[in-house]
N, C-alpha and C positions, 0 to 999 in steps of 0.2 A: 457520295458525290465525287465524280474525276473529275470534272472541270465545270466553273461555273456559266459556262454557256449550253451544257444536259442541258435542262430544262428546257432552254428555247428550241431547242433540236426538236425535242417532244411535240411542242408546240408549235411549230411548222408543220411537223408529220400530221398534228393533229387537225390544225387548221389551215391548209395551204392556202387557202384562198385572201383570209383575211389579211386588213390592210397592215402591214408592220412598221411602216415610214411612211410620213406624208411628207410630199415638199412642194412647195408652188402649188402648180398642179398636174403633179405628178403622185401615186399611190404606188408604193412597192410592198406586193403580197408578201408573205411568211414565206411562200414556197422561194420567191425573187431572191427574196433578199439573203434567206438559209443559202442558198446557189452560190451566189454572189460572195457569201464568207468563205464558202468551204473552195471556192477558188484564189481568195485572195489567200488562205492558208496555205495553198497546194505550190504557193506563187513564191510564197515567205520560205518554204521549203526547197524548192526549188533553187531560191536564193543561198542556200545555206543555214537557214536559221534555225535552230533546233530548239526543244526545249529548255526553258530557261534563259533565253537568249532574249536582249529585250529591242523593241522597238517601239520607234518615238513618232508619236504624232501631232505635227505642227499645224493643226488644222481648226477653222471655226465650226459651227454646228454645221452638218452638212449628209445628206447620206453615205460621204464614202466615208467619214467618221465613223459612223454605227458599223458598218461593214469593215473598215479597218479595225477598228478594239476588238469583234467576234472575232474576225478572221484570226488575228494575232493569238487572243486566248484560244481558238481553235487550234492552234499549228502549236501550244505548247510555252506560246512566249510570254513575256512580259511587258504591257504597255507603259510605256513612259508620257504622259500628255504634258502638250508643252503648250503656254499662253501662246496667240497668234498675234499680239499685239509686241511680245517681246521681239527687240531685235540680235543682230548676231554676238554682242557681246553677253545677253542674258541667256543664249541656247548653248553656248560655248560651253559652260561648266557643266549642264543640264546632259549635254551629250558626251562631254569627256567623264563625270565622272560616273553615270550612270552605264556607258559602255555601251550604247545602242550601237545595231549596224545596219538599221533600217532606217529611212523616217522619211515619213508620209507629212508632205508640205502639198499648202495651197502654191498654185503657180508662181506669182507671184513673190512669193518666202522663200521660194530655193536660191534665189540668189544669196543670202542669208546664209544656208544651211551651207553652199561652196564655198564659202568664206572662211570659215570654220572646220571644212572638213579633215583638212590634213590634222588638226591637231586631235583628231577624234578617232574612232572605230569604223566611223557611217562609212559603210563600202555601197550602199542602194538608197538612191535617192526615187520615190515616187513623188510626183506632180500630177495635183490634184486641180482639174477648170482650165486647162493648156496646159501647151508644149514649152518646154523652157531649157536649155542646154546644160547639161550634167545631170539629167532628169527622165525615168520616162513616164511615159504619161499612164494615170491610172488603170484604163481600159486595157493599155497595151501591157502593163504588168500581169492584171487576171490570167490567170493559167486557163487550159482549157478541162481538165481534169478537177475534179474537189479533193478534199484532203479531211481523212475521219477527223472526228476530235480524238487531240491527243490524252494520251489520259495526264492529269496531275493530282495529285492529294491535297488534300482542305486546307495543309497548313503551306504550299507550295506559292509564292508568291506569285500575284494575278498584275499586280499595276505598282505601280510607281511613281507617283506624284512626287515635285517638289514640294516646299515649303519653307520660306524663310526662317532662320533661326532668331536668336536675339542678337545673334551678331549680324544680321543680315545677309551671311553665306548660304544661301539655299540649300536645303537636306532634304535628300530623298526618304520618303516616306513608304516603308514595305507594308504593302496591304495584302494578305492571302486572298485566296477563293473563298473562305469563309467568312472571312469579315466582311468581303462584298455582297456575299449572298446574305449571310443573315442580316445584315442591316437593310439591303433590299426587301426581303421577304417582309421584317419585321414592320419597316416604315409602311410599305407595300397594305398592311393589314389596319395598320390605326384607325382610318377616318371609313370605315363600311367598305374597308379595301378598292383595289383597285379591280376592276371588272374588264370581262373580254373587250365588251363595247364601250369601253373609254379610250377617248382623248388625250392626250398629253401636250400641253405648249410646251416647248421645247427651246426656252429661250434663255436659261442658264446655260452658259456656257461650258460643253462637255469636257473641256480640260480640265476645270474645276470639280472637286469630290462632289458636292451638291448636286450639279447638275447630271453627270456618269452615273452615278448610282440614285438617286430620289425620280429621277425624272426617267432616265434611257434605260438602266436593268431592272429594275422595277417596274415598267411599264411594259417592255416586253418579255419579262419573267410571267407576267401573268397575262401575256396575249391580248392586250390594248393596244395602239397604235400611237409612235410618238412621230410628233408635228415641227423638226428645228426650222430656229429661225436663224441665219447668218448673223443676224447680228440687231442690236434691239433697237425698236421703233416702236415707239409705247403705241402711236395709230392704227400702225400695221399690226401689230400684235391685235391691239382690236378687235381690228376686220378681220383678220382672221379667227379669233374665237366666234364672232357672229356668222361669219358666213361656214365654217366649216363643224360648229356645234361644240367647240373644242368645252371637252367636262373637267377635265383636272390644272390646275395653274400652279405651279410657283415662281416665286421670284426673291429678288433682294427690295428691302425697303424702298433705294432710292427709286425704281422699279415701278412702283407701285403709287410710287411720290409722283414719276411723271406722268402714270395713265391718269392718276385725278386731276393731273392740271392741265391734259389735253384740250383745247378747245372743243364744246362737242360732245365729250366723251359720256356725258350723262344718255348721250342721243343711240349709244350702241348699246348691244342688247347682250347680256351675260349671262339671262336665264339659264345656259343650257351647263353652265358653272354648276359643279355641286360642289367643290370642295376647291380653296386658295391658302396655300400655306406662304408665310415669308418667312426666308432664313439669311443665314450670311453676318448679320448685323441687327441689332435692336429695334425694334421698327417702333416710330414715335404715336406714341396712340391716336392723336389729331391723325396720323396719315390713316390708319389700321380703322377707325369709326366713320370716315371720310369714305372710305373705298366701299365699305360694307353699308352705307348710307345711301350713298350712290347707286349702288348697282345690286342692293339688298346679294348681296354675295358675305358669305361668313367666310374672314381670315383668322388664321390660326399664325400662331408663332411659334418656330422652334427653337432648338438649339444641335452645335452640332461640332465638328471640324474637322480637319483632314487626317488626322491623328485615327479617328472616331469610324472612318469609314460611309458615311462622317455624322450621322442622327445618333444623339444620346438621349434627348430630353426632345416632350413636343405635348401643347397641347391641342385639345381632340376634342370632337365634338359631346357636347356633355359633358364634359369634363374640363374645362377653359378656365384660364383668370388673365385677363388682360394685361402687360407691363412683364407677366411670367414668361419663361420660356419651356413652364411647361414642367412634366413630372418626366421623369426618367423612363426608357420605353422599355417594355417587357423583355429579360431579361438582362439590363444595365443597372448595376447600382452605382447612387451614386452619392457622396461627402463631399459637406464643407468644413474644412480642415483649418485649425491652425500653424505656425512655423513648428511646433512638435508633435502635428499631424495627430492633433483630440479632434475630436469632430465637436463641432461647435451645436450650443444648442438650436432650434429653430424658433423662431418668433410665432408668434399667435396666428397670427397671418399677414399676409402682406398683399401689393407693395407697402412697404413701411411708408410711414408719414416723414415729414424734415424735423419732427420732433424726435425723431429716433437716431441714435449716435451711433453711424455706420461702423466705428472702429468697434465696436461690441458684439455687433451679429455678423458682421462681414469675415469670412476667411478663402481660402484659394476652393474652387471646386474640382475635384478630384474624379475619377470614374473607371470600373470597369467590365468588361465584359468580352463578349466573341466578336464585337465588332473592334475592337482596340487592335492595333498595329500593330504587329511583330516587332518594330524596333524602327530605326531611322538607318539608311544605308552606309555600314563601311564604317560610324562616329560611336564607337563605344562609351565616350566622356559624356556622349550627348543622352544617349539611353541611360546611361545610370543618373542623370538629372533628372529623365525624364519618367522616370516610376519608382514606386517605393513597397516593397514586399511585405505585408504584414499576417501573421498568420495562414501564411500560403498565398494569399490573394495578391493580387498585382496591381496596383491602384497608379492611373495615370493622371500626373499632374499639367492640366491643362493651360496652367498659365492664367485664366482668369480667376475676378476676385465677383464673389457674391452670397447668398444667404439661402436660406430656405426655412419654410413654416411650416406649421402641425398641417397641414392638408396636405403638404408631400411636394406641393408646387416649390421649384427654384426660381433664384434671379440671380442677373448678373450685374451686376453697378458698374465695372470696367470692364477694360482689356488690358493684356499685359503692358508693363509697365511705360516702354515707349511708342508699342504697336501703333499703327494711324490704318483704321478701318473706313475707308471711302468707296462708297457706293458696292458695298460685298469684296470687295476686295481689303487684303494684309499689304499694309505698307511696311517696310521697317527701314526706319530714316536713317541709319546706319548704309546700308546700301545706296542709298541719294548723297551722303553725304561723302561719302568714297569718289562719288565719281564728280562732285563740286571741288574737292582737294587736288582733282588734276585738271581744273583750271590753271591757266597761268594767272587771270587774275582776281583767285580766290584768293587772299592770305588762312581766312579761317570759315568754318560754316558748323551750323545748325540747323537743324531740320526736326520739326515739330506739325502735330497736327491740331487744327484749329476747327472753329464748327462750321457747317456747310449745309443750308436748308435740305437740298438735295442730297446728296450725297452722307448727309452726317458728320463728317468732317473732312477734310482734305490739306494738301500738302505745304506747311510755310517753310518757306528759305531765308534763314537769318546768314546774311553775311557780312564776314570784312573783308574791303577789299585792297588790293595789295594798293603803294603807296603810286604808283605811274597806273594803276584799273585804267582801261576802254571800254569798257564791259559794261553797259547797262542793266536793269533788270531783265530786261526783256531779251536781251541776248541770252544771261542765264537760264531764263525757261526753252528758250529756244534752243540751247546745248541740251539739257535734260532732255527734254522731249526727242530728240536726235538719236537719245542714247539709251533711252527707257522706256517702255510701256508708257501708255499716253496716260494712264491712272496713275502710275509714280510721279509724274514731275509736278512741278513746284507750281500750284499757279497763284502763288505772290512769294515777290521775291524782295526782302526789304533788308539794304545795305546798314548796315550800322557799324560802328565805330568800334569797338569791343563787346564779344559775349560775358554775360554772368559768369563767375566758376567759381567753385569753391577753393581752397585752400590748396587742396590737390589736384588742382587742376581741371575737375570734370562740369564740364558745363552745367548749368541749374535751368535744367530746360523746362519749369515748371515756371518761373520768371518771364522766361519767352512764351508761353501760352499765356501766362498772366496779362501782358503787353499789346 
């Protein structure tokens, strides 16, 4: 393999006519859209961007998405996707220290991206849906010429996600051409695979690892057609799988929480579903027996993360246990380990009952394989935390805690220690609470996550406030939201007198969840 967009090359030549992107309604053939890369390639190039050179895409599900990632991997380079909900202070470090000198923004978001740019690399700014100044527009970027694919090797880095740490510094995350494709191919095969004449909703968000690779290179790795949605509308999603036949779905829980509590939603028709996976976050079985009640549709549960490329674990048809996330996919092994990394026994089976003493079977789960990361960008303290070499093998610690039983199926009982996972999305309050500290009138803060029917959990703001505060609650959500991703901020924010802390000062933020 020289680069993991071969394939679909193939599969253009092979099928020019078939649909490769659906949008509205609009249908762009394999022949279109192959065109369409190998110009935006020829454009990147043209720009100066050579192999290994990376570029960042600030954009929602959209067809010049799909067309931007090939293009990019066409011309040699390396994607950096970046959230469209963040604003210019969370693209700031994403583009300084990732070194992009492209980035492909919705119209809109380049104001954003000028804001930031002197402190950065970005010398080409493309504006995606209009014309915006210091920008040009996507159409007028396309070269008129295509651009071969460049070659690169399996282990040559393909993408570049962020990923919050535990300190809540975002780290890039090097994913090769291999770990993309084989976790493509691999997930791609589980469920009676994916087929020319399928479908894909396309409503995980392509910046995210789930969404890129489970839904978009995997769908057009094997010559189906994916279907993005800008942005989610449990109704519209819907209608559109009724009206357009749509056969593959995933989502995140909360996802999946609001198609069942659509008004109505019992009245649309899903027959044409064969397979709905949910990943991201735990999904609560009331939701998972609900949906599959409804709309006689089997959901599956995985596991997974951006480290991972991102499927490690997933159950399949015929092979399921409800509350599990599933057995380890063909070629990933994987342990639950203790703090001197014995692998812990498994229990008989599970989910375990409340009679069973989580501190017994519970230890961190561990994994590895061809889909595992190359390492985190530039942070070498962070890579030797983050794997441990044992007889040759390279075993990555994922940060969660959970168990597994004689039938092979895992579980997961948390997430890492302060993480807050709201609606598929990583919180790390450490980040919320950096930027509550440069209030004027914060004196102190905490930030913790609490449960949230939808969502699973979401964002609390413990604070104190300075002894002259103006500040309401509601001005603090209203700062956050100003300055973060509308899924990080705070939506309760409750003033209090002093935090718990220990002796040494660190806050006992299990207290404030307790509260």
């Amino acid at each position: 393999m020289s680069n993991l967009v071969t394939d679909i090359a193939e599969t253009a030549e092979a099928t020019p006519t078939a649909t490769a992107v659906g949008f509205h309604e609009q249908e762009f053939t394999y022949e279109q859209f192959w065109e369409q890369t190998g110009q935006f390639a020829r454009a990147l190039a043209d720009a100066g961007v050579e192999p290994g050179d990376r570029v960042a895409l600030y954009l929602p599900n959209l067809p010049q998405f799909v067309t931007a990632f090939f293009g990019t991997l066409t011309a040699g380079g390396i994607v950096v996707p970046m959230n469209p909900q963040y604003k210019s202070r969370e693209i700031s470090h994403l583009l300084a220290d990732s070194g992009a000198e492209v980035v492909v923004s919705l119209v809109n978001l380049v104001p954003q991206v000028v804001e930031v740019q002197e402190d950065t690399d970005v010398h080409t700014i493309v504006s995606v849906a209009g014309n915006m100044d210091g920008a040009t527009t996507f159409d007028d970027f396309l070269a008129d010429e295509t651009l071969p694919v460049q070659d690169r090797a399996d282990d040559d880095v393909a993408v570049q996600p962020y990923t919050s740490g535990t300190t809540g510094q975002p780290k890039g995350v090097l994913l090769t051409h291999r770990n993309l494709a084989f976790d493509a191919r691999a997930s791609a095969k589980l469920h009676d695979g994916i087929r020319a004449d399928d479908k894909m909703l396309g409503v995980l968000p392509l910046f995210h690892i789930y969404g890129m690779t489970i839904t978009m290179i995997a769908t057009l790795f094997e010559g189906g057609s994916y279907w993005p949605m800008s942005q989610w509308d449990a109704e519209a999603a819907l209608e559109l799988v009724e009206s357009e036949g749509i056969t593959l779905m995933h989502g995140v829980p909360a996802m999946y929480n609001d198609v069942i509590n659509t008004p109505g939603a019992e009245a649309y028709d899903l027959s044409s579903v064969r397979f709905a996976n949910s990943g991201g976050a735990s999904i609560p079985i009331e939701v998972l027996e609900t949906f599959q009640s409804t709309f006689d549709v089997d959901l599956f549960e995985g596991y997974g993360l951006t480290e991972t490329a991102p499927v490690t674990h997933a159950n399949r048809p015929g092979d399921n246990r409800p509350g599990s996330i599933g057995k380890p996919i063909p070629g990933v092994e994987s342990m639950v380990v203790d703090n001197e990394f014995d692998e812990l026994d498994p229990v008989p089976e599970g989910p375990v009952d409340d009679e069973t003493e989580l501190d017994d079977v519970v230890g961190e789960l561990v994994v590895h394989g061809p889909n595992v990361m190359e390492g985190y960008y530039q942070l070498p303290e962070a890579n030797e935390a983050a794997f441990t070499d044992i007889d040759g093998t390279r075993w990555f610690h994922t940060g969660d805690l959970g168990y597994h039983d004689e039938d092979g199926f895992f579980y997961v009982v948390d997430r890492e220690k302060h993480m807050i996972v709201t609606g598929g999305y990583n919180v790390y309050p450490r980040e919320v609470e950096e930027l509550l500290f440069e209030h004027e009138n914060v004196a102190d803060a905490a930030v913790v996550g609490i449960p949230d029917e939808r969502r699973g959990e979401t964002v609390k703001a413990f604070i104190v406030p300075t002894p002259d505060a103006e500040a309401t609650p509601e001005d603090i959500k209203q700062y956050c939201l100003n300055n973060l991703a509308e899924y990080k901020h705070p939506r309760e924010v409750e003033f209090v007198e002093e935090l718990p802390r220990t002796t040494t000062g660190k806050v006992q933020k299990f207290e404030l969840r307790e509260e």
